[in-house]
C-alpha positions in Angstrom: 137.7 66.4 102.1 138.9 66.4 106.1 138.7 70.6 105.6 134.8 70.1 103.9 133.9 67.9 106.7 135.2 70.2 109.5 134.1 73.1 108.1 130.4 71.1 108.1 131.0 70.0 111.7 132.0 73.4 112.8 128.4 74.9 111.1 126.2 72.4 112.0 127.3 72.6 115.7 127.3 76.1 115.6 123.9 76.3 114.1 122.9 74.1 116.9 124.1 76.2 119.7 121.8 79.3 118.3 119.0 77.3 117.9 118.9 77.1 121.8 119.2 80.4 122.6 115.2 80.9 122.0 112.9 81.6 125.0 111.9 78.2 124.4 114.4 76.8 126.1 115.9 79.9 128.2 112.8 80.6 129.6 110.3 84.1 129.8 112.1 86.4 132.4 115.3 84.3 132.4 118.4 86.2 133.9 120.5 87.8 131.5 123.6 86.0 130.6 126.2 87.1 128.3 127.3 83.6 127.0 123.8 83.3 124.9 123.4 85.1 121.7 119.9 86.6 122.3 118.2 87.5 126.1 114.2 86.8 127.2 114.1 89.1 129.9 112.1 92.3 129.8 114.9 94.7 129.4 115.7 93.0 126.0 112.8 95.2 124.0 115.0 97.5 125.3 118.4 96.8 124.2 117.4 94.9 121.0 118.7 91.6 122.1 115.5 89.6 122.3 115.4 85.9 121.3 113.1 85.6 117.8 110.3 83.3 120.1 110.3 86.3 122.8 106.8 88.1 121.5 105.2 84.5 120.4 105.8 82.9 123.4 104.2 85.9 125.5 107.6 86.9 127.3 106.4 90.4 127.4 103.7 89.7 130.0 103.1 91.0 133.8 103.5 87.3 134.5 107.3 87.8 133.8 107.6 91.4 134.7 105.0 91.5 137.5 103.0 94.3 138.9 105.5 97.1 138.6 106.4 101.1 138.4 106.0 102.5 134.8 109.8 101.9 132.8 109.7 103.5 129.2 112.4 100.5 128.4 109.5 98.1 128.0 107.3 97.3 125.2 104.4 96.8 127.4 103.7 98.2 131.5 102.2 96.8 134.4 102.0 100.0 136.3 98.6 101.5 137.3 98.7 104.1 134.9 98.7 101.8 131.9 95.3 101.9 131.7 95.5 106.2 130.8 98.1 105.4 128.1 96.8 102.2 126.6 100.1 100.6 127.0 99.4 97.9 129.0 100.5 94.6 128.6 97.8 91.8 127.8 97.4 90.4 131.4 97.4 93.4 133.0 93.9 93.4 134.1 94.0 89.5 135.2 97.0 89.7 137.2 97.4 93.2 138.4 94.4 93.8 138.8 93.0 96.3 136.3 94.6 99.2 138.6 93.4 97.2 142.2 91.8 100.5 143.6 92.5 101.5 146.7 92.3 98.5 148.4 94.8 96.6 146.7 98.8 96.4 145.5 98.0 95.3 142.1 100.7 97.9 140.0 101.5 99.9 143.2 104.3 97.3 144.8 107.2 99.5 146.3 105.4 102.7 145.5 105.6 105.4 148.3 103.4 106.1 150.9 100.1 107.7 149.7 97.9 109.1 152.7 95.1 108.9 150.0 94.5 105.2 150.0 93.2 103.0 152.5 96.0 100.8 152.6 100.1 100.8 151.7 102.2 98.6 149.1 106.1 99.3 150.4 108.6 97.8 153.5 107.1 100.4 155.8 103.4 99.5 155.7 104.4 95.6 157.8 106.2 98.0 160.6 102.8 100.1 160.6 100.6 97.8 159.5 98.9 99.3 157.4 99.2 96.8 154.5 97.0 95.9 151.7 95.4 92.6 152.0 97.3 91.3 148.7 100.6 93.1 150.0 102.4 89.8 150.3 101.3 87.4 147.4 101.6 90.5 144.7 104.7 92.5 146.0 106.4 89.0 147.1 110.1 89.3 146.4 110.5 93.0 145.3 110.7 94.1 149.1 107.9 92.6 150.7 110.2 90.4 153.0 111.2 90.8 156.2 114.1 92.8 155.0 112.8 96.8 155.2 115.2 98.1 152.3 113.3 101.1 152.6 114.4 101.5 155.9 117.6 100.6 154.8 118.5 102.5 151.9 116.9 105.2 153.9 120.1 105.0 156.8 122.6 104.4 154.0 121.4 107.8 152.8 121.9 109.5 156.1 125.2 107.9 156.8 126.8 108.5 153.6 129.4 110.8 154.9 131.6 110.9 151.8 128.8 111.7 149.8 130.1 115.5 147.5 128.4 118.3 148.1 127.2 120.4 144.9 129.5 123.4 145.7 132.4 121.6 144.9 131.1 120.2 140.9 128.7 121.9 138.7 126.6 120.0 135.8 125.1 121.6 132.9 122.4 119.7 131.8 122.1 121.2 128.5 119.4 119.0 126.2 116.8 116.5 127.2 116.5 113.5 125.0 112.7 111.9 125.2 114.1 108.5 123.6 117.2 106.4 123.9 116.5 105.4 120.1 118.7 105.9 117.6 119.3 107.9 115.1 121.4 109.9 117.7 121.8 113.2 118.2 124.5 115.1 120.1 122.2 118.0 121.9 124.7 118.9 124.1 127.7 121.8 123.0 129.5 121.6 126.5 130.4 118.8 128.5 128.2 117.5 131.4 130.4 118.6 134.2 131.5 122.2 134.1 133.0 122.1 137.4 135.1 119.8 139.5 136.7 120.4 142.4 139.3 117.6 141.8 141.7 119.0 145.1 138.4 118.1 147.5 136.6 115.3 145.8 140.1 112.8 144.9 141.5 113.5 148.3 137.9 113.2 150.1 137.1 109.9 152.1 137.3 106.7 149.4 137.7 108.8 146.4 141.4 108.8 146.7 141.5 104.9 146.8 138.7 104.8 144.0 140.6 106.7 141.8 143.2 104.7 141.3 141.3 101.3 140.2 139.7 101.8 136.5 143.1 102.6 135.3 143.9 99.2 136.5 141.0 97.4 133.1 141.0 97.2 129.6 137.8 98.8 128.2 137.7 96.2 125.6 135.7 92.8 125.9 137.6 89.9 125.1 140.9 90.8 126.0 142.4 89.5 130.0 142.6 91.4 132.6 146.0 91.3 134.0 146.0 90.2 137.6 149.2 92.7 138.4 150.6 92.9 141.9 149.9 96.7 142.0 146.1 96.0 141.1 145.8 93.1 143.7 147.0 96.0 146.1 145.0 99.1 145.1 142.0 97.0 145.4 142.3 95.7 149.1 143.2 99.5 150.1 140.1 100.3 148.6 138.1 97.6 150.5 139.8 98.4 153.6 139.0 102.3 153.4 135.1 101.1 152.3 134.8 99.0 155.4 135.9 101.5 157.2 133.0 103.7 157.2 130.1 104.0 159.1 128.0 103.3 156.7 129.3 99.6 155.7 129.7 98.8 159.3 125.9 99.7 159.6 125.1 97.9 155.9 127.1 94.5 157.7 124.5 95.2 160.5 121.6 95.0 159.0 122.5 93.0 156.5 123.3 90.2 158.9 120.2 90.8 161.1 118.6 89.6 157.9 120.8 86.4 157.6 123.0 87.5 154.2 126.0 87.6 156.1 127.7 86.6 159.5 130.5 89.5 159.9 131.9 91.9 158.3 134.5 89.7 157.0 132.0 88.1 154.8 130.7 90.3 153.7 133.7 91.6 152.6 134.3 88.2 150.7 130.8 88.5 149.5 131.3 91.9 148.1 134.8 91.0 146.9 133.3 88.1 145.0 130.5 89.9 143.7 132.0 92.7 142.2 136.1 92.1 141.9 137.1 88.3 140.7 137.1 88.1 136.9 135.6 86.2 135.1 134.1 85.7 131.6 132.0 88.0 128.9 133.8 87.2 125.8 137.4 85.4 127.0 138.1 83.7 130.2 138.7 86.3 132.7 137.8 89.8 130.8 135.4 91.5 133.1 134.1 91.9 136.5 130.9 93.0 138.1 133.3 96.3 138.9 134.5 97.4 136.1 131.2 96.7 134.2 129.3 99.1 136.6 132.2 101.6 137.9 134.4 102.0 135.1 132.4 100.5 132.0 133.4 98.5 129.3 133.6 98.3 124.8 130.6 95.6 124.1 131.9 96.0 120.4 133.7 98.7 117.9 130.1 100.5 118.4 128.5 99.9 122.0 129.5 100.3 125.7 128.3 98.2 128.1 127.9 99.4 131.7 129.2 102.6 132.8 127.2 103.6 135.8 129.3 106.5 138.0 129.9 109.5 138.1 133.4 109.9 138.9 134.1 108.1 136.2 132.2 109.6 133.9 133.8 112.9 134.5 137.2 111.9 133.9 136.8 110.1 130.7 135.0 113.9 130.1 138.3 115.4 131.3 140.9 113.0 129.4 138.7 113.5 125.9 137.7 110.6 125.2 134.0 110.7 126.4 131.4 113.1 124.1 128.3 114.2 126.8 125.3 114.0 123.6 122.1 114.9 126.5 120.3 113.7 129.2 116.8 112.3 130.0 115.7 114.0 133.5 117.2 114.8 136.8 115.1 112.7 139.3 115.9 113.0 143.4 118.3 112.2 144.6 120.5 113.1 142.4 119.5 110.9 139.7 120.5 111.3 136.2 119.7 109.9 133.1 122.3 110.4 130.6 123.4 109.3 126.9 126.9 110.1 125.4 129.6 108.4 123.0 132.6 107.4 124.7 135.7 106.5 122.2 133.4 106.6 119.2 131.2 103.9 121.1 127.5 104.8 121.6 125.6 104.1 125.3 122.0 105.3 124.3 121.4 105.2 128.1 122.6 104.6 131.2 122.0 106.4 134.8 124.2 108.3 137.2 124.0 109.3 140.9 125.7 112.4 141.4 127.8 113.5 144.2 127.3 109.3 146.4 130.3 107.3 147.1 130.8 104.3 145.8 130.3 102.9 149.6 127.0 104.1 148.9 126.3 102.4 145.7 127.9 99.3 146.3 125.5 99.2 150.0 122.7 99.8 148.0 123.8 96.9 144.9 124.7 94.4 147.6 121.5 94.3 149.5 119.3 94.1 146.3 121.9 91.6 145.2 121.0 89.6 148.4 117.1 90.5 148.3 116.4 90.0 144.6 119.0 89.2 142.6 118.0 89.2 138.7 115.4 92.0 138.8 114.3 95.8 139.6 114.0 96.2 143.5 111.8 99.2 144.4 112.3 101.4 147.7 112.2 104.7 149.5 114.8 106.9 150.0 113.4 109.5 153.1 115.7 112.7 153.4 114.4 114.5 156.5 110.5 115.2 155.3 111.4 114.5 151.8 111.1 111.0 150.3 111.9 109.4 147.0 111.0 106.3 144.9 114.2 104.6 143.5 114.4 101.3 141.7 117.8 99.4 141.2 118.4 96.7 138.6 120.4 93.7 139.5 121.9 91.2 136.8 123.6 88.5 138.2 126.4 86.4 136.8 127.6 82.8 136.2 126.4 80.7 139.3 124.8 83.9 140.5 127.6 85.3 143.1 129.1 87.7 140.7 127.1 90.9 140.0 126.8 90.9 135.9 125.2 94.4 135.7 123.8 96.7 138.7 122.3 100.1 138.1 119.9 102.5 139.4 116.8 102.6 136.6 116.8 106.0 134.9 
């Protein structure tokens, strides 16, 4: 009888517990946290993690999203381009305007310059002031602050010394995949990378000290990490070569121009917190924002979670264990889309940037970790008279000073 009634307890509680995770409760555009069962953000179309409530309660809306870029991860688009497909979602035309015309940001927050419009949507236009009227109240948090990330990815760009040149790896791009859905399909006969100079790139800058730290994780979610005396070492080398370089000591700058930090040696505790204490996914300590993003991680027998570099990506290429299945577009700079199955475990899609350091990426993560944490931040990388759109998707963890998920948006 004590067994039957515990048993009864146990489902009755545990029915409980998943009849809150609905967007009911969680909210339309809540963060995404691993502890719930189900997600109401708008990357969950996406993944196929929404709660059941998501499409009744209108989650899917430009209210949640707001007025952004076209991403083929959502159901519905807010972009003003939506109008040409017939994709767009239901409040398009109240909140973003119906397309805004020239004279206004509605769908064209954090888009580049364009001479052909009267009036600009991105960090540059307050410095020339040439911004739309609506500039402020419709591109709001995703870079319309006083912060100019274009201005600062821009100089992260141009200081990223350690950053590999293509002469010394070689990717063959092999076949393009128009959808991360499954069934999949391995479209590629040869590996990604058909050339790495590993003499240059693992003794080059922080690529030796980088090298060294996803051997230190378990793939697998739900088992510890050991906190190991070696690993406690290898990781403060690695911070100390990173904050080294010009281009963190610039990032500390700026960064505390804007009021994030107040030295370098917070922000080295900010960045240590963010991306290097453990904590919890499925177990107490079996993850960090790190070895989510850098090194990636087994959601489950089937999936991988994370996996965002390309370093790594190469040597799990090298050691076997990762199967290169295609890729979804090279985009500049050096942006690549890519789907592969990495010890029998599927990740439909994730993104690459070939050739940066990880100083680079983890600049880049930090500031829209400051800026924006919890959604896409949209910016301009400008490479002499060259100049590029990039987005960058932030998910943050737990009381939101751990990074949960950062990634460039293929």
């Amino acid at each position: 009888m004590k067994a039957y009634l515990a048993i009864s307890l146990f489902m009755t509680l545990a029915l409980a517990l998943e009849a809150a995770d609905n967007c009911e409760t969680l909210g339309c555009g809540a963060v995404y946290d691993t502890s719930k069962s189900c997600q109401c953000n708008e990357l969950c179309t996406h993944y196929g993690n929404c709660c059941e409530d998501y499409l009744t309660l209108g989650c899917n809306k430009c209210e949640h999203m707001g007025c952004i870029d076209y991403d083929n991860r959502y159901v519905c688009q807010c972009n003003s381009e939506c109008p040409n497909y017939g994709n767009c979602c239901e409040d398009y035309n109240q909140l973003c305007g119906g397309g805004g015309g020239e004279d206004s940001c509605a769908g064209r927050c954090g888009t580049s310059p364009d001479n052909t419009k009267n009036c600009q949507c991105n960090d540059v236009c307050s410095t020339y002031g040439d911004c739309c009227s609506d500039y402020n109240s419709l591109c709001g948090s995703g870079g319309g602050g006083s912060f100019d990330m274009d201005a600062y990815a821009t100089k992260m760009w141009e200081l990223d010394e350690n950053r590999i040149d293509p002469s010394y790896y070689t990717v063959n791009l092999q076949g393009y995949k128009s959808s991360s859905s499954s069934p999949y399909t391995d479209d590629a006969l040869n590996d990604l990378f058909s050339y790495f100079d590993e003499d240059y790139i693992y003794k080059h800058g922080t690529f030796a000290s980088y090298s060294r730290l996803c051997n230190l994780y378990k793939p697998v979610q739900g088992f510890d990490e050991d906190v190991t005396t070696e690993a406690t070492i290898d990781v403060n080398l690695y911070l100390d070569d990173v904050m080294a370089t010009s281009l963190i000591q610039e990032a500390v700058t700026r960064l505390q121009s804007a009021g994030h930090v107040t030295d370098a040696a917070d922000f080295r505790a900010k960045l240590k917190r963010a991306f290097f204490e453990l904590y919890s996914r499925t177990s107490s300590t079996d993850s960090s924002g790190f070895e989510h993003c850098f090194c990636g991680e087994f959601k489950s027998s089937t999936q991988v979670n994370g996996f965002h570099n390309w370093v790594t990506f190469y040597e799990q290429e090298k050691q076997g264990r990762l199967n290169y299945f295609g890729n979804f577009g090279l985009t500049q700079p050096d942006h690549l889309g890519v789907q592969f199955e990495w010890d029998n475990r599927m990740k439909p899609l994730t993104s690459i940037m070939l050739g940066v350091s990880t100083e680079f990426e983890l600049a880049i993560y930090m500031a829209c970790f400051f800026e924006n944490p919890g959604k896409a931040t949209s910016f301009t990388i400008t490479d002499g008279s060259s100049s590029y759109p990039v987005q960058v998707q932030i998910w943050t963890h737990g009381d939101g000073t751990q990074i949960g998920s950062a990634y460039f948006i293929s």
